[in-house]
KEFI-723388 format. One line per 3 residues: their letters; for each residue x, y, z of C-alpha. Coordinates in steps of 0.05 Angstrom, whole numbers, plus 5000, padded with zeros to 4 digits. Each point is the difference from the previous one (the first is absolute). Last residue first. Layout:
a	X Y Z ~ ...
This chain:
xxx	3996 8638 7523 ~ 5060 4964 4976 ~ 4998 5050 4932
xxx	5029 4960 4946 ~ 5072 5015 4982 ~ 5029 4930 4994
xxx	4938 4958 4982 ~ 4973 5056 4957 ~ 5080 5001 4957
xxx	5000 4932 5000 ~ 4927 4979 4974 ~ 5010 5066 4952
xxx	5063 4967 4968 ~ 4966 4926 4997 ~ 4942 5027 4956
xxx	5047 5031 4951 ~ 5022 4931 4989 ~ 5081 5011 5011
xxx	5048 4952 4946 ~ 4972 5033 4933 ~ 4972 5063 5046
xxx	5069 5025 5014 ~ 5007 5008 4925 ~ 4938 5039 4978
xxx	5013 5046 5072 ~ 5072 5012 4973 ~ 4966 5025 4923
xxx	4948 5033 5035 ~ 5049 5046 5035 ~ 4998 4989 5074
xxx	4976 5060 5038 ~ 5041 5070 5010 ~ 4986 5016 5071
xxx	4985 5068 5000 ~ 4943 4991 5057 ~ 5051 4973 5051
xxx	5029 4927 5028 ~ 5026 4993 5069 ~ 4927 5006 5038
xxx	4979 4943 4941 ~ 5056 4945 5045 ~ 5044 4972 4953
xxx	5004 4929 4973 ~ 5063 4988 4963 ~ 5009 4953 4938
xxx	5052 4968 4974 ~ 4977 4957 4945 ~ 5022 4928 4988
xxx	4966 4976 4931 ~ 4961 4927 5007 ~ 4984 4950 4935
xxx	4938 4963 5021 ~ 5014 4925 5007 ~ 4971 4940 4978
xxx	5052 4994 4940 ~ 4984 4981 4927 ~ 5069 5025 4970
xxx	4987 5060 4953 ~ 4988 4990 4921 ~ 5068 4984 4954
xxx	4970 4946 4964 ~ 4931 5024 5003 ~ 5012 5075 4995
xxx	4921 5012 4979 ~ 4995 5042 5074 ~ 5059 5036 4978
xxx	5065 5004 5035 ~ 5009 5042 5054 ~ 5067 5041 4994
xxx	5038 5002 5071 ~ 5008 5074 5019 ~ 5073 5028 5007
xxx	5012 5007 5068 ~ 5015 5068 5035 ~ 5077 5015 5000
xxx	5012 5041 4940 ~ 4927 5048 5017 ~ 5033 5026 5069
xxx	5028 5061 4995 ~ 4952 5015 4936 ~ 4948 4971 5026
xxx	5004 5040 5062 ~ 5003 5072 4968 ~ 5069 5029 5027
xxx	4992 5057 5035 ~ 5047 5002 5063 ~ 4988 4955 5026
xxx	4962 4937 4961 ~ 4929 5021 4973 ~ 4937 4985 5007
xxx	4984 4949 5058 ~ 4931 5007 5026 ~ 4974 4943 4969
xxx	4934 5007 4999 ~ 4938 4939 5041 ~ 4933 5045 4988
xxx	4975 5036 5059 ~ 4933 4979 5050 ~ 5040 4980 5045
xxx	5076 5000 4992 ~ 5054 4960 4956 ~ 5064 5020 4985
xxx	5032 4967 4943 ~ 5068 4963 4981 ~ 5002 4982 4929
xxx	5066 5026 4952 ~ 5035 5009 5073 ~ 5006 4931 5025
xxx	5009 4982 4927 ~ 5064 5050 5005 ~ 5018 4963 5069
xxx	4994 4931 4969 ~ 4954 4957 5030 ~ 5000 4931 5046
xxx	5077 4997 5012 ~ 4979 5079 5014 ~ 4962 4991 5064
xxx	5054 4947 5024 ~ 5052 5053 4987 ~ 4961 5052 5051
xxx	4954 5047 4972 ~ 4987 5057 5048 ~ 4931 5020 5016
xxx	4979 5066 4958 ~ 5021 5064 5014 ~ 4947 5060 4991
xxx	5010 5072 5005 ~ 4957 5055 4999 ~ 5010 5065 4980
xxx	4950 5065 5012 ~ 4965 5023 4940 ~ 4929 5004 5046
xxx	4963 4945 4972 ~ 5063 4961 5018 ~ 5059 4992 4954
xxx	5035 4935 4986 ~ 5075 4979 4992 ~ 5027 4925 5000
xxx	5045 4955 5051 ~ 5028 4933 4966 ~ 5027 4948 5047
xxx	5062 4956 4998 ~ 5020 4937 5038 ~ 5079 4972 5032
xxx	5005 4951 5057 ~ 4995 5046 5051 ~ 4938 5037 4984
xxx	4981 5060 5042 ~ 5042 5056 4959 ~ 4965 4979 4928
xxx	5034 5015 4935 ~ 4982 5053 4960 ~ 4942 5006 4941
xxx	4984 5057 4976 ~ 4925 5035 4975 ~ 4959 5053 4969
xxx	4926 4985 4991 ~ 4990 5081 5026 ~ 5041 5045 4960
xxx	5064 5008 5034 ~ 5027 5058 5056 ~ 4988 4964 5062
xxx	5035 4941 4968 ~ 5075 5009 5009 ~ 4984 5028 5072
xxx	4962 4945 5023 ~ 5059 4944 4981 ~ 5052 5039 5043
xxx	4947 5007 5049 ~ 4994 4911 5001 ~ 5074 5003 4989
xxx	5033 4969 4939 ~ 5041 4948 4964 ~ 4970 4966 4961
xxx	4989 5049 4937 ~ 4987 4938 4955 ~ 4984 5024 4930
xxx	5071 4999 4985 ~ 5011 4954 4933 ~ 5050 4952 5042
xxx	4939 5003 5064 ~ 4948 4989 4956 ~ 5046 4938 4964
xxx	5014 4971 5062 ~ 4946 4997 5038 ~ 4972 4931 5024
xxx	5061 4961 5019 ~ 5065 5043 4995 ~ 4961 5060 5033
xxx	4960 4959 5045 ~ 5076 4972 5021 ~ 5025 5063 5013
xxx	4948 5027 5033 ~ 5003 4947 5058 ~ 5075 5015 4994
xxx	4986 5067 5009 ~ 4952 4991 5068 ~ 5051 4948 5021
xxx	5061 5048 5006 ~ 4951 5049 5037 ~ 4990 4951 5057
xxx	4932 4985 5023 ~ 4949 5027 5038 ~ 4927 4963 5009
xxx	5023 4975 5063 ~ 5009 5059 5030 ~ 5061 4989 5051
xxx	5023 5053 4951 ~ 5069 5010 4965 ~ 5014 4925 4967
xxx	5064 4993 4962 ~ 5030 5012 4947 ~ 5008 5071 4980
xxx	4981 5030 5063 ~ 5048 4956 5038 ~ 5066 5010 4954
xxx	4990 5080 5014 ~ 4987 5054 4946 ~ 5041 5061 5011
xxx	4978 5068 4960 ~ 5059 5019 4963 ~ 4960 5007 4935
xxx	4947 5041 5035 ~ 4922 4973 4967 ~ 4965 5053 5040
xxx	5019 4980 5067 ~ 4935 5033 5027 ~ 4967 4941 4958
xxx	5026 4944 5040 ~ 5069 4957 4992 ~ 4971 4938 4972
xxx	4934 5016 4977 ~ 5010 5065 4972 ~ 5073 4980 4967
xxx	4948 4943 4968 ~ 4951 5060 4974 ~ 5063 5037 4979
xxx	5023 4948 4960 ~ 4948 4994 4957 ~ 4990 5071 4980
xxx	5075 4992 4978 ~ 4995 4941 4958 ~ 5011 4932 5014
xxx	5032 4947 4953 ~ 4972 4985 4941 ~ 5009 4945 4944
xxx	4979 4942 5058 ~ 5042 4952 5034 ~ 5061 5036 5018
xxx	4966 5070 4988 ~ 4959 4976 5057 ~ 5051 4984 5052
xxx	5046 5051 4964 ~ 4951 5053 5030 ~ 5006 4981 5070
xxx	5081 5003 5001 ~ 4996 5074 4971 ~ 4956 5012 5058
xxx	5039 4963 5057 ~ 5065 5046 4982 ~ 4967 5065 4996
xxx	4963 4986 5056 ~ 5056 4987 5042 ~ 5012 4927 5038
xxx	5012 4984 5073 ~ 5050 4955 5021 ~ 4984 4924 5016
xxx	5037 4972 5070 ~ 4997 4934 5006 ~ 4974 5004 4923
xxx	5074 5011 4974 ~ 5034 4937 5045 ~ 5020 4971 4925
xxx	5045 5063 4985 ~ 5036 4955 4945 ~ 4994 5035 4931
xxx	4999 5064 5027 ~ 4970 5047 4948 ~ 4943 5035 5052
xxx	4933 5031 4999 ~ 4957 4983 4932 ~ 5034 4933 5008
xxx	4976 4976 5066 ~ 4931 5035 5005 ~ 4985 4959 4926
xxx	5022 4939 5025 ~ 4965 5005 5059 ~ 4936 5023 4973
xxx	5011 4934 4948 ~ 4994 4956 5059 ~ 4937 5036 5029
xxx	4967 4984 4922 ~ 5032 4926 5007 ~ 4971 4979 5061
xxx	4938 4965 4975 ~ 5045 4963 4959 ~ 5020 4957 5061
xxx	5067 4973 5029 ~ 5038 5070 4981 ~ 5071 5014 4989
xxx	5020 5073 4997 ~ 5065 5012 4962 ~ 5063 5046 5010
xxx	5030 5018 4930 ~ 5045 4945 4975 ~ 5060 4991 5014
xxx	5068 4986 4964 ~ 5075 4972 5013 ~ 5060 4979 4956
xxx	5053 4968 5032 ~ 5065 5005 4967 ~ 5057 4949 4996
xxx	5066 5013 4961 ~ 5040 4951 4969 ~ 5029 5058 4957
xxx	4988 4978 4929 ~ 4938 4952 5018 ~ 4968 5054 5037
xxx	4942 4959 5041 ~ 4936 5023 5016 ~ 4959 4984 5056
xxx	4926 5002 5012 ~ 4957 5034 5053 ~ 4926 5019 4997
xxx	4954 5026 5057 ~ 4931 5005 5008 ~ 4977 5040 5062
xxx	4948 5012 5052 ~ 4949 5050 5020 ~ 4947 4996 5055
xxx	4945 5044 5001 ~ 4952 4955 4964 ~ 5007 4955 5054
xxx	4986 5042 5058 ~ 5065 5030 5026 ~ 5021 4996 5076
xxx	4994 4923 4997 ~ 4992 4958 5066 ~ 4915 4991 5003
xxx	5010 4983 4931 ~ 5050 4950 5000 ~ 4956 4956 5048
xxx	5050 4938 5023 ~ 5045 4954 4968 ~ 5021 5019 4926
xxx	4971 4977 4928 ~ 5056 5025 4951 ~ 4956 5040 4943
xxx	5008 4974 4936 ~ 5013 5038 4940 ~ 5010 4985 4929
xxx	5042 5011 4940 ~ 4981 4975 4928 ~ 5016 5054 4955
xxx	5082 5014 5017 ~ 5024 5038 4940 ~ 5075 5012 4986
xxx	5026 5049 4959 ~ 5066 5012 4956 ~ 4971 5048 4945
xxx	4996 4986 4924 ~ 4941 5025 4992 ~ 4943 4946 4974
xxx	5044 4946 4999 ~ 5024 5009 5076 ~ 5076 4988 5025
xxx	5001 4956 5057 ~ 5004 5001 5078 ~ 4988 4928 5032
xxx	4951 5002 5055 ~ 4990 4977 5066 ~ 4931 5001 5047
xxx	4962 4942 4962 ~ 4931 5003 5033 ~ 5004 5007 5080
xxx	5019 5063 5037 ~ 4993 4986 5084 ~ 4961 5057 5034
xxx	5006 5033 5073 ~ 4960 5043 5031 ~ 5004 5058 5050
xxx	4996 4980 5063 ~ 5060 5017 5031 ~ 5047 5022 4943
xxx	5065 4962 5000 ~ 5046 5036 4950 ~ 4999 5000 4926
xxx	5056 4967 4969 ~ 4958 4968 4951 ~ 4920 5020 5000
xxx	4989 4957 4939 ~ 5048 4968 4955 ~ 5017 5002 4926
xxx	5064 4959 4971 ~ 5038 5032 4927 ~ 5043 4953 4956
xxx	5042 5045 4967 ~ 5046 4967 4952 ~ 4941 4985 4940
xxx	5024 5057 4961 ~ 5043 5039 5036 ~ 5063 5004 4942
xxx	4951 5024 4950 ~ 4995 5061 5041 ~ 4936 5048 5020
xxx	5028 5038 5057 ~ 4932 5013 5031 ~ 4980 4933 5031
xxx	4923 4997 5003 ~ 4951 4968 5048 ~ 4926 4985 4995
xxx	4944 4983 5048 ~ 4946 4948 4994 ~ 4949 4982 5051
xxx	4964 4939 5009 ~ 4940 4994 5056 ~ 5017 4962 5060
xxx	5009 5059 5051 ~ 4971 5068 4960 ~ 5049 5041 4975
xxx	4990 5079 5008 ~ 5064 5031 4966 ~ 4971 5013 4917
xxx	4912 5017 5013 ~ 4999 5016 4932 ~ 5006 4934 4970
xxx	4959 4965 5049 ~ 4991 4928 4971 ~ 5073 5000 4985
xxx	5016 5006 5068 ~ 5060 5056 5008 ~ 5059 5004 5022
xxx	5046 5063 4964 ~ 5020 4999 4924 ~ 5072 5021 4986
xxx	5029 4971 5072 ~ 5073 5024 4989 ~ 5073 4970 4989
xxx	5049 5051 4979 ~ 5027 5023 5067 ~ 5051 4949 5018
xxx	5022 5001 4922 ~ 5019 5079 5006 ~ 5025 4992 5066
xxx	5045 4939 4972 ~ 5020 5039 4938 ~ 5023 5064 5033
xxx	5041 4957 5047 ~ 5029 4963 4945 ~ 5025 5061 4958
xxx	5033 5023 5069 ~ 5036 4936 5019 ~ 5025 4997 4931
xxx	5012 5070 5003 ~ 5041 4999 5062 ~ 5034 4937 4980
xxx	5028 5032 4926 ~ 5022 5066 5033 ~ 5078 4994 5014
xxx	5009 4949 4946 ~ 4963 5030 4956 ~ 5034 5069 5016
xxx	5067 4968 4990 ~ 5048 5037 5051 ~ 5051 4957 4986
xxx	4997 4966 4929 ~ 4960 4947 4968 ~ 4995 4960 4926
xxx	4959 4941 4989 ~ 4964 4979 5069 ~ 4987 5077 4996
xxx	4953 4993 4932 ~ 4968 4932 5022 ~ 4980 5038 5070
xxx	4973 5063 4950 ~ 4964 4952 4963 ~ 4968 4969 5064
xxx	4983 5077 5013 ~ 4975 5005 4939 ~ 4949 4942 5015
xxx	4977 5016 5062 ~ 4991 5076 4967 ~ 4949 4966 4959
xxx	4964 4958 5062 ~ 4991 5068 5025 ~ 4967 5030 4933
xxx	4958 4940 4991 ~ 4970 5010 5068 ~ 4991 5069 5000
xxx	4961 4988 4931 ~ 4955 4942 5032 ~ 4977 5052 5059
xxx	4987 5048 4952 ~ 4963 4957 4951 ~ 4960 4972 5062
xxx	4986 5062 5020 ~ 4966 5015 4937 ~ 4969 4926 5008
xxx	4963 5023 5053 ~ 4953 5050 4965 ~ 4968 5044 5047
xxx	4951 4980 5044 ~ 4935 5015 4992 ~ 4959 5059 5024
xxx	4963 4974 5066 ~ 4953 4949 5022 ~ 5028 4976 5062
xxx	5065 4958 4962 ~ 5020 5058 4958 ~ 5012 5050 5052
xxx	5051 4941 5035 ~ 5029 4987 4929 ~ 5012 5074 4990
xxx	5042 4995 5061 ~ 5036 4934 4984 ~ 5015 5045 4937
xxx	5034 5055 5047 ~ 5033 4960 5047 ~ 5042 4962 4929
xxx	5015 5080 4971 ~ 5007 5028 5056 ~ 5053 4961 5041
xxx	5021 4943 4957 ~ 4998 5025 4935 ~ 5031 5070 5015
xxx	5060 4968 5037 ~ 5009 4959 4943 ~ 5005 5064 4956
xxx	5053 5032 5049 ~ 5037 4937 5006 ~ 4998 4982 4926
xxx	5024 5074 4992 ~ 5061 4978 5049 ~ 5008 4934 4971
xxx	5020 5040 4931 ~ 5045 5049 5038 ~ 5044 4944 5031
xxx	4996 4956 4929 ~ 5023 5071 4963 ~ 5054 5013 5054
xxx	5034 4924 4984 ~ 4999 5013 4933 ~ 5037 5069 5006
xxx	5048 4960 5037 ~ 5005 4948 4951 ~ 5007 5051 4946
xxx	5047 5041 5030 ~ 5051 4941 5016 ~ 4988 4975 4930
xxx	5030 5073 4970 ~ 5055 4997 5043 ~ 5012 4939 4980
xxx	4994 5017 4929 ~ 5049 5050 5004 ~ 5053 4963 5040
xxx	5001 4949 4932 ~ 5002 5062 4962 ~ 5060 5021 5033
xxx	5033 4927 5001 ~ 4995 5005 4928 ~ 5037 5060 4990
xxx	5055 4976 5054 ~ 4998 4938 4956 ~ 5010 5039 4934
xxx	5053 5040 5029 ~ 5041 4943 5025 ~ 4992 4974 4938
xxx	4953 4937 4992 ~ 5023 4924 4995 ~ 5038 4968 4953
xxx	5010 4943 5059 ~ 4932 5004 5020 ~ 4987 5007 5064
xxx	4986 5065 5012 ~ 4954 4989 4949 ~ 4955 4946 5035
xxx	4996 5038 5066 ~ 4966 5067 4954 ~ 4948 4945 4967
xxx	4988 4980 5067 ~ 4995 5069 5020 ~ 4954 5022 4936
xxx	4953 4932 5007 ~ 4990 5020 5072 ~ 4975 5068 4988
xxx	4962 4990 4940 ~ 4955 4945 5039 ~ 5002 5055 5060
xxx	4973 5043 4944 ~ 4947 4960 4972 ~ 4978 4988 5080
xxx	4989 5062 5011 ~ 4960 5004 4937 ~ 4957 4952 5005
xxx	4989 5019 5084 ~ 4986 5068 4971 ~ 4946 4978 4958
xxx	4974 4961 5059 ~ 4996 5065 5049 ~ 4971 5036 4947
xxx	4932 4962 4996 ~ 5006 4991 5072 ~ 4995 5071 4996
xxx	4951 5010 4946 ~ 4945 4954 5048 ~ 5016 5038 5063
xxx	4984 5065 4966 ~ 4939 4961 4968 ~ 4975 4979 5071
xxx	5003 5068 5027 ~ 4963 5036 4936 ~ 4946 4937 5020
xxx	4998 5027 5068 ~ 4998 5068 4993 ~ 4936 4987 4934
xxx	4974 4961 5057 ~ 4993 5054 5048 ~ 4965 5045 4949
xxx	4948 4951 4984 ~ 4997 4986 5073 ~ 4990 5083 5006
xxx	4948 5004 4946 ~ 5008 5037 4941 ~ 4936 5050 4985
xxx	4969 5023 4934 ~ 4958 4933 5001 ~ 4998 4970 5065
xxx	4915 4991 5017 ~ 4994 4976 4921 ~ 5059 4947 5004
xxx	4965 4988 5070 ~ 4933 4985 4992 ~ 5028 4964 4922
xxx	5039 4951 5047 ~ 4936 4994 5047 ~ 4958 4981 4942
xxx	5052 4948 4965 ~ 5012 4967 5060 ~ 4929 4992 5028
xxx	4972 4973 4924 ~ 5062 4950 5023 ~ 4966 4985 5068
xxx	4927 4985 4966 ~ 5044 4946 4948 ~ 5032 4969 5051
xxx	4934 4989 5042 ~ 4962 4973 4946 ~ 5057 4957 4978
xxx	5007 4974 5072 ~ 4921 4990 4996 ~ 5003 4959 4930
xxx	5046 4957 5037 ~ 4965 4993 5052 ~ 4939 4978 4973
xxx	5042 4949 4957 ~ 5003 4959 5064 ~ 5008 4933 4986
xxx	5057 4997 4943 ~ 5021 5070 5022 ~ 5062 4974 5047
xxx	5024 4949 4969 ~ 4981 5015 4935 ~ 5032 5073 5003
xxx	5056 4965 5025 ~ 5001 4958 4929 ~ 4993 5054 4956
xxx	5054 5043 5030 ~ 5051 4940 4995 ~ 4971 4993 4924
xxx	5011 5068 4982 ~ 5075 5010 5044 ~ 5026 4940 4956
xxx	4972 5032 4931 ~ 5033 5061 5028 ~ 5073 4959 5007
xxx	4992 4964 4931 ~ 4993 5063 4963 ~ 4999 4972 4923
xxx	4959 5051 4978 ~ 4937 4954 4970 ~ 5005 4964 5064
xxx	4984 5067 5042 ~ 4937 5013 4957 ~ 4989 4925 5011
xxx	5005 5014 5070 ~ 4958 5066 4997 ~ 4944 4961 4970
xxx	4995 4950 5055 ~ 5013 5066 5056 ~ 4931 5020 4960
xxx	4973 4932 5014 ~ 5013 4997 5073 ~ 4962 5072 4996
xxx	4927 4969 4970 ~ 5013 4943 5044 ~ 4996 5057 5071
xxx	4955 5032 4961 ~ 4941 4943 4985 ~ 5013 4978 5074
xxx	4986 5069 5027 ~ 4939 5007 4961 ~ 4975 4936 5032
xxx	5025 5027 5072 ~ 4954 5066 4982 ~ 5029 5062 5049
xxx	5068 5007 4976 ~ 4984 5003 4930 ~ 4958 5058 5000
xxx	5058 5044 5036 ~ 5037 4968 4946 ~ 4973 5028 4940
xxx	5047 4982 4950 ~ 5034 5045 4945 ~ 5057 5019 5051
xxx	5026 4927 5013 ~ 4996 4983 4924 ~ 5034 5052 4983
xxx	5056 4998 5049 ~ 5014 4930 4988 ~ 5068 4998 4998
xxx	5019 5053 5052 ~ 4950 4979 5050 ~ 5021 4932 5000
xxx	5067 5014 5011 ~ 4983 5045 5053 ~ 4988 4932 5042
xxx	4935 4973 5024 ~ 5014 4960 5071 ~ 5071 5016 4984
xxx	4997 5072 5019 ~ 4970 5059 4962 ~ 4960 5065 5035
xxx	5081 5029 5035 ~ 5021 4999 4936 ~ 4949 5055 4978
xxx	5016 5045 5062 ~ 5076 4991 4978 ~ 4975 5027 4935
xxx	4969 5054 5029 ~ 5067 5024 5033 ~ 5042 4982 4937
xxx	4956 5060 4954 ~ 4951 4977 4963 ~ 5002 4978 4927
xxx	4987 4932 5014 ~ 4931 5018 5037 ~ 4978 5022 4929
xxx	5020 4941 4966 ~ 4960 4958 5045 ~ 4931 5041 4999
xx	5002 5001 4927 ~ 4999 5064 4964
């Protein structure tokens, strides 16, 4: 099945991740028309040959072509509109750069394979069992379908109430115009009829009052379920959102609290209405002790006060700040670099559609803080609030926002408490909305998570530590004074945190084994991994020795991080990468293999991020020896691949043949076979009578980059296996046989 059709069969939560890919730069539209087409190219391909790109980028203007006529064929004037606006952005903005184009589709397409795998993770993880927030929403939804039936009820009665104040009146005017008839009733027909008149009053006086009950009891269930909304339900999802911002599960689907949030809504503006009716009823026909009368201002008052909280808390930041060029980086901006952030109202009514005009600022009604900084917002800082084609929701997108820091007399950073990247600040939004039936005024307010604003991208990685130290630990929205005095974090929470930094960018997180090596690091090994051990701000991000060879922990993953996403992404996804691991650790896998047996982890001494591979051999005398060769840092691998790394390194000694002592991948995987996907497929040669298609005259000798380590005889042994013939045969193509004994006598020859 089609990539596309199967992510529309997902549940709302994945769906929301799905919207969250598609914006106007290249709209969902797009994606749902030409499916197809999308999934049957190779875009990775595309993204990296700007003539490919062109031939694409024209090849898809002409699909959206066919699609119009497909649209003209129908009729549909409005989508053949939406075609040929979507055609013409994509010009602006593609015309020049098609590259990017092809890279956004890249990137959509990579984060929707995502979706679908972490959707069937958990269907398969959650079979047999019902999940709590499954459970909680099945309460809520029962609550809103209660509320639902009785305004459902409440209006039928209303009909009827008022049928039979309509019958009422028309039987005592109809009673007056008898009596005054001059061949009127009997006296014993009138007194007959005035009975019945009595009857019905009776009967109208019960009514209203039971009407009047049913409108109390119905705002009292709105109550209760509006109570819900805005203190666990609304709390709750800004909670997910927090997880879901540092690498964590993703948030759950917004627009189910949007259709709660939009119910309540329609429900209150419903018993507006009946109680208008009710007004129109008693303007008609009253009596003392008129329960409408005696309870029509109360509820009025009542239903409106439910409605204004309900409004006052409906506008929310849906996607935090973040720079488009750092997608998963959301909450570190970087001054003068455009960010976009997203808001969305939750009561999703015609009636708001282009009335909320929504104004973002920076650091408002924050108090003087001595040297900390200050920033003006630049880029068009108000928005109007409309409903979006692709779902219907009342958002507002700001994409072009900007930062400027306020220059200021004096040196700032001999002043500050907090270095920069410890410093949080705010985005705030306000708007007003007006009630045109009540004249009412409500201010509508939202923030964004605290940010971290950066003049240089060399400060994003301590940046992000903030972030990530600020939400794993608290929910308060505002607590911008939180690094003055940074609290301590457990294990169990820092760990979990860790692994969603690779699990974020990579298909796995960290396993167990893992772990423990960084619980080692960070709390000691007599700690033994404890879940409540404390883990201070300092020792995560900051420097702990006046070495200067030490560096923060925070930088040591990030350095891996970023070798992982550049250099080994696909060993790490498929799990040959054990990383993380202690030099012993590491000795007491392999004591037990067959000699040739190797790992690879990441190196301890390498702050930007390399990786090693340590291997098993056995002396003359069966005892083990290990071997580690030099790390390979990410300039090392720009050069070669780390399974080509592996495919030909050699050790070379005197008087021994150059073998690769590499045999097989922990625990006992045959190298090739771990490795044999990733090693280049060889270029054919073409035949020496190939004239038209013969090689290029060139001057030059083709080269091949071999790793190669020169060891010291004393460190080899008898049983060293020597290179097969077939290795020697190919080392010898780019290696003159005479050249490996001139190194190996020149390095090992005898000085006396």
């Amino acid at each position: 099945m089609a990539q596309w059709c199967q992510l529309q069969m997902l549940d709302c939560k994945y769906l929301e991740q799905v919207d969250q890919l598609y914006d106007d730069s290249f709209p969902m539209d797009i994606r749902q028309y030409l499916s197809k087409w999308i999934e049957s190219i190779d875009w990775d391909t595309v993204a990296i040959q700007d003539s490919l790109a062109t031939v694409r980028f024209h090849d898809l203007l002409a699909q959206l072509d066919d699609q119009h006529s497909r649209f003209a064929l129908d009729n549909n004037f409005l989508l053949q509109h939406n075609i040929r606006k979507i055609k013409r952005n994509l010009q602006d903005r593609f015309q020049e750069d098609p590259v990017h184009m092809a890279m956004i589709i890249s990137r959509n397409l990579k984060e929707e394979k995502k979706i679908l795998e972490n959707a069937k993770t958990t269907e398969q993880e959650g079979e047999g069992t019902v999940s709590a927030m499954v459970v909680e929403k099945q309460k809520l939804d029962n609550k809103v379908k209660e509320m639902k039936d009785r305004v459902q009820m409440a209006d039928q009665n209303i009909k009827n109430l008022e049928d039979v104040q309509d019958e009422y009146d028309f039987q005592v005017n109809t009673l007056k115009n008898r009596e005054n008839e001059m061949n009127g009733m009997t006296p014993k027909e009138l007194e007959k009829e005035k009975m019945t008149v009595g009857r019905m009053c009776l009967d109208l006086k019960a009514k209203r009052q039971d009407m009047v009950t049913q409108l109390t009891d119905l705002l009292n269930v709105t109550q209760a379920l509006l109570s819900d909304l805005i203190s666990e339900e609304l709390p709750e999802w800004r909670q997910r959102q927090q997880i879901a911002c540092i690498g964590g599960p993703p948030n759950a689907c917004v627009d189910q609290l949007q259709n709660w949030f939009t119910s309540v809504a329609e429900s209150l503006q419903q018993v507006r209405q009946h109680l208008k009716k009710l007004q129109e009823l008693e303007q008609k026909f009253t009596y003392d002790s008129d329960p409408i009368t005696q309870k029509k201002a109360y509820l009025e008052a009542r239903a409106l006060d439910l409605l204004k909280n309900l409004l006052s808390n409906s506008l929310v930041v849906e996607r935090q700040p973040c720079m488009p060029t750092h997608p998963q980086r959301p909450l570190v901006l970087k001054t003068g670099v455009q960010f976009t952030v997203k808001l969305r109202f939750l009561v999703k009514l015609q009636e708001f559609n282009y009335q909320l005009k929504v104004k973002a600022m920076f650091d408002k009604d924050v108090t003087e803080k001595k040297g900390f900084r200050k920033f003006n917002i630049l880029g068009t800082n108000t928005k109007v609030m409309n409903m979006e084609e692709s779902n219907g929701s009342l958002a507002a997108e700001f994409r072009h926002l900007q930062l400027k820091e306020q220059k200021v007399a004096g040196n700032r950073t001999n002043e500050g408490p907090l270095i920069v990247t410890e410093e949080l600040h705010s985005l705030s939004f306000e708007s007003e909305l007006q009630l045109n039936q009540s004249g009412l005024d409500i201010k509508l307010e939202a923030m964004s998570l605290p940010v971290v604003v950066i003049s240089n991208v060399c400060q994003l990685p301590s940046g992000w530590a903030s972030i990530l130290w600020y939400n794993m630990l608290t929910t308060e929205p505002k607590n911008l004074k939180f690094f003055l005095t940074p609290p301590t974090a457990k294990w169990s929470q820092l760990s979990e945190v860790l692994s969603w930094q690779f699990s974020a960018v990579t298909k796995r997180g960290l396993n167990q084994e893992q772990l423990n090596m960084l619980a080692d690091k960070l709390l000691g090994a007599k700690a033994q991994s404890n879940p409540e051990g404390q883990i201070p701000w300092i020792k995560f991000c900051k420097q702990q020795s006046a070495n200067e060879k030490a560096f923060p922990f925070w930088l040591w993953i990030e350095g891996i991080l970023d070798l992982i996403k550049r250099h080994l992404l696909s060993l790490w996804n498929d799990g040959s990468i054990m990383g993380f691991l202690s030099k012993e650790r590491e000795k007491a896998l392999l004591s037990d293999k067959c000699p040739g047996n190797f790992l690879l982890r990441f190196s301890e001494s390498s702050r930007e991020g390399a990786i090693t591979f340590t291997w098993i051999e056995h002396d003359v005398h069966d005892k083990p020896l290990f071997h580690s060769v030099e790390p390979y840092t990410k300039k090392d691998l720009s050069a070669v691949s780390l399974p080509d790394i592996i495919r030909t390194y050699k050790v070379m000694a005197a008087e021994n043949i150059p073998e690769n002592p590499l045999r097989f991948l922990y625990p006992n995987i045959p190298k090739d076979k771990a490795f044999g996907k990733y090693y280049p497929k060889p270029s054919e040669t073409p035949e020496p009578m190939d004239v038209e298609n013969g090689p290029e005259k060139t001057s030059y000798m083709k080269t091949l980059l071999i790793s190669v380590s020169e060891v010291h005889p004393s460190r080899l042994h008898d049983n060293m296996m020597p290179m097969s013939p077939d290795d020697y045969k190919v080392l010898t193509q780019y290696v003159s046989p005479r050249d490996i004994d001139a190194v190996m006598s020149a390095e090992f020859s005898d000085p006396n």
